[in-house]
N, C-alpha and C positions, 0 to 999 in steps of 0.2 A: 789638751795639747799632746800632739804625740812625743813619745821619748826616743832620745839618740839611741842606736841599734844599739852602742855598747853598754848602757845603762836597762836597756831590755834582757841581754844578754848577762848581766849580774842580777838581774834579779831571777831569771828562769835559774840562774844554777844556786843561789840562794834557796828556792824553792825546793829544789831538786835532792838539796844537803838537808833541807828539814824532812824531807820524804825519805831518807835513807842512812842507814846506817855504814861508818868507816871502818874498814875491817884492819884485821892486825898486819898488813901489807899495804896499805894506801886507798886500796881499792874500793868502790862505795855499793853497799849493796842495797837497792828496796827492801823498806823497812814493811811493805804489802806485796806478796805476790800471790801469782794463782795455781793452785797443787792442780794436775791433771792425774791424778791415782782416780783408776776406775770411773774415767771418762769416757763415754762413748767414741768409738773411732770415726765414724761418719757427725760427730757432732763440734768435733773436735776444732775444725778450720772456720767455721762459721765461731766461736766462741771466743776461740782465741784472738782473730780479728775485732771482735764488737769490744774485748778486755783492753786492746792497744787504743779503740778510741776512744774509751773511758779513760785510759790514763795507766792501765799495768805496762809496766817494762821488766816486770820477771815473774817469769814462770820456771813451777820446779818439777822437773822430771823425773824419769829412770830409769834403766832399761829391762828392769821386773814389771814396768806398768806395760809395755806391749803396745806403746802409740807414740815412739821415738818419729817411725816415719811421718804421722801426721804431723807430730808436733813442726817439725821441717818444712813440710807443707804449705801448712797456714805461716811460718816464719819466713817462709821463702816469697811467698808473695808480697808480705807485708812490707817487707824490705825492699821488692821490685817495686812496687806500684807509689812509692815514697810515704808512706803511709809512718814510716816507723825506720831510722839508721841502727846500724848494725849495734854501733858503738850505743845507743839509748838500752839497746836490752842487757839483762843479765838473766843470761839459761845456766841453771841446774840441772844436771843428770848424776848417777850414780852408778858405782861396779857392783855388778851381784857376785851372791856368794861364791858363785860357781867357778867365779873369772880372778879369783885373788892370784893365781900364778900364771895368768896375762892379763897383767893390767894394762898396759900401752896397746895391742893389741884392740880388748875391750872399748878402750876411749876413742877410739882412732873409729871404732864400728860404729859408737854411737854418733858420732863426730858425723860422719859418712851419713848415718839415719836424719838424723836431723841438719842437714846440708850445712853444716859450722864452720868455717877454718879452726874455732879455737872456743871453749868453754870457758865462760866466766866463774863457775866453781863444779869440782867434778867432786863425791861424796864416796867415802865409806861406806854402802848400804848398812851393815850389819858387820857387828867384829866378829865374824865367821869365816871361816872358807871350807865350803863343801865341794863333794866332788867335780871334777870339772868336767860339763858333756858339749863342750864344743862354743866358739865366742858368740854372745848373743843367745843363746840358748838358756834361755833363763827359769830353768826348773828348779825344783826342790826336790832332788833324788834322796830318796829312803831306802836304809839297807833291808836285809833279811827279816828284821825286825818291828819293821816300819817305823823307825827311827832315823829322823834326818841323818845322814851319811858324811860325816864332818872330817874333813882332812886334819891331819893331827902332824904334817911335814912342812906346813905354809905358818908362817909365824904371824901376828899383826905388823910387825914390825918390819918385816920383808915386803908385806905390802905395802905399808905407808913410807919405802924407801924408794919403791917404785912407782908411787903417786909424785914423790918429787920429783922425779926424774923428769913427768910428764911438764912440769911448771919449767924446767931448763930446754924443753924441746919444742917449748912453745905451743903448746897443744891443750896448755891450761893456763889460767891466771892466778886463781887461787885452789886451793885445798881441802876438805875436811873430813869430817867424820860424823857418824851418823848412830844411833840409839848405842851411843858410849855411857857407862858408868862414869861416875868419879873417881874409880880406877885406874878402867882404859883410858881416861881420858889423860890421869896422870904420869900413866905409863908413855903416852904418846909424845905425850908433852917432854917427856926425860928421852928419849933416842928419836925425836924428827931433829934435819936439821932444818927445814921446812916446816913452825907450828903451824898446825891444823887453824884456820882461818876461821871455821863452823862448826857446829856440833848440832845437827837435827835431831830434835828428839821429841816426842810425846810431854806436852805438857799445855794442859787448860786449867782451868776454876779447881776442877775436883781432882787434879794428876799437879800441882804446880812447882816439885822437885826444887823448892827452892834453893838447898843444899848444890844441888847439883848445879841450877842456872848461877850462883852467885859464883860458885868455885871457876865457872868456865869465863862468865865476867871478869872476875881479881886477873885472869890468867892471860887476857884478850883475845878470848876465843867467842865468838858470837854464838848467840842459840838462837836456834831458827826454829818455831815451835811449828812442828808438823799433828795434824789431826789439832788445829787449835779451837775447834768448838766441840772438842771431847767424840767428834765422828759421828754426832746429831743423829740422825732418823739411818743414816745407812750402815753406823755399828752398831745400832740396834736391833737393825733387821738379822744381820750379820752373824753377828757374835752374841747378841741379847746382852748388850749392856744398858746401864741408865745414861740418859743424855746429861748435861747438864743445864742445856737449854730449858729444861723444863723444871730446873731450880727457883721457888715461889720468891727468892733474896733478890737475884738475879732481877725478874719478870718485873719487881717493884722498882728496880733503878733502871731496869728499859722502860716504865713510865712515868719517874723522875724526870727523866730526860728526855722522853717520847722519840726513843729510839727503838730498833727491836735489841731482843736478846743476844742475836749475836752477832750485832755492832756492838754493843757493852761489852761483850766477850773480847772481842778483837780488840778493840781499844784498851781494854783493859792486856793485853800482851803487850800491843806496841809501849802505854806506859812502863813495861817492865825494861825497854830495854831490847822484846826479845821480837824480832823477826817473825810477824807472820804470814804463811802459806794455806788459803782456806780452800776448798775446793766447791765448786759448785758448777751446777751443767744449766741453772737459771740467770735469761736477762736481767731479771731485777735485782737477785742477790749478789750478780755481778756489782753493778752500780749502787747498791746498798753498802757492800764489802768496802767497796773504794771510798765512800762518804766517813771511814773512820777517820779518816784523817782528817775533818771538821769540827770537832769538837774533843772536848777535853772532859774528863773526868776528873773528882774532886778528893782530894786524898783521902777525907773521908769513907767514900763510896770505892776507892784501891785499897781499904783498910777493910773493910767489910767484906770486900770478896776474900781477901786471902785468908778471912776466918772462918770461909765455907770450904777448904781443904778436905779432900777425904782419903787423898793418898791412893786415888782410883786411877787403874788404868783402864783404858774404853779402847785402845785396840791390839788384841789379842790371838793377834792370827799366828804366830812361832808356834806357840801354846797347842794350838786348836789344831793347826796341819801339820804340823813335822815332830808330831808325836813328843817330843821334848818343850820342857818351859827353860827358854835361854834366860827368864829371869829369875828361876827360882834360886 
């Protein structure tokens, strides 16, 4: 028998609340999205389309990754052709370093790339601000030294007074911040009047900041784990780190469960709590990625990864290009 539209209609957004996490302003974020870092541009609009019919409704941006405009693209169609309403997505983009003393500006350019009226959360790249070469222009200028070039007159705090500004002008929904410590995070926390909704940061199996993810929890601040299968085969290639996919612990509870390894990975975030963003330019691991959300993991088996911890980070690009380590 079929059900009355409005009993159809509590159960899709029942479903909708188990897929998503409530942020510290009301607002509900997918608790699965899909990272477009270092995705091809011509691969971009065919991808992003096939992800909306699998079932993502957020994708997370930025305007250092350099395919704002595709992203719009393929979102601009999706939403003409009824495929997908405005109100079902939530887009991520972020300010780079460059842009901290134009921030509105900045948002308004990305806004524009990606054909938005309005962002459902705009990010902190990095708690830096370097020189500034122009809005959108998203270098990493080195001084004499070749040493990233960091403005030392733009405070974080000026910035993130100017992030909320964007949320009163309507041009944002929510707020956050992006590879904060438990410092900055705390620092943020004591002068917004606006808390930070997010906090993207690096954390998988071998990187899992507990400290850090639990502090920004107590605080309701959500962690959105970026790089959450540790940046697999292409920060390897990259930077020459160890995957963690290729952890022997891991491999025997992906066939425990005859899952691959990084479905157990992923599921093993969302069990935390924490928002993940995975990236891939494959149909299958599209539709593999979205299947975490079918099964569960047994405490056991969430008790045995976090005692594969190695306090590893696996993406290391501050370090390797802008001649300074921002996390030493």
């Amino acid at each position: 028998m079929k059900l009355p539209s409005i009993f159809r209609e509590n159960r899709r957004d029942r479903e909708r609340s188990r897929m998503a996490i409530t942020l510290n302003n009301g607002f509900q974020m997918p608790i699965i999205g899909l990272g477009v870092w270092r995705m091809e541009k011509k691969a971009i609009k065919d991808l992003i389309i096939e992800s909306i019919k699998i079932g993502f409704r957020h994708f997370d941006c930025a305007s250092d990754y350099k395919n704002e405009a595709e992203v719009g693209e393929a979102l601009c169609e999706a939403i003409k052709t009824g495929l997908v309403t405005r109100e079902e997505l939530f887009i991520t983009t972020k300010l780079w370093n460059t842009d901290h003393g134009h921030v509105v500006e900045a948002c308004k350019h990305s806004l524009k790339k990606l054909q938005l009226d309005y962002l459902d959360l705009y990010l902190v790249h990095f708690p830096i601000s370097i020189r500034h070469t122009g809005i959108g222009a998203t270098g990493s200028p080195l001084d004499e030294d070749g040493v990233l070039d960091i403005e030392t007159n733009i405070s974080l705090e000026t910035t993130w007074h100017a992030m909320e500004d964007l949320v009163s002008m309507g041009l944002v929904r929510s707020i956050g911040i992006s590879n904060y410590d438990i410092f900055l995070t705390r620092d943020c926390l004591a002068y917004s009047k606006i808390k930070p909704a997010v906090n993207q940061i690096e954390t998988h199996p071998y990187f899992q900041r507990e400290s850090l993810v639990k502090f920004c929890q107590k605080h309701g601040i959500c962690v959105t784990a970026h790089t959450p299968l540790g940046g697999a085969d292409a920060n390897t290639k990259r930077f020459g780190t160890v995957s963690c996919l290729d952890d022997p612990i891991l491999k025997g509870i992906a066939e425990k469960y005859k899952k691959t390894v990084a479905q157990i990975v992923l599921r093993w975030g969302i069990q935390r709590n924490t928002v993940v963003i995975p990236k891939t330019s494959k149909s299958e691991r599209l539709k593999e990625n979205f299947k975490v959300l079918e099964f569960e993991l047994a405490k056991e088996d969430m008790d045995v990864i976090q005692a594969i911890d190695k306090n590893y980070r696996s993406n290391i690009q501050p370090a390797k290009f802008w001649g300074i380590d921002l996390y030493a």
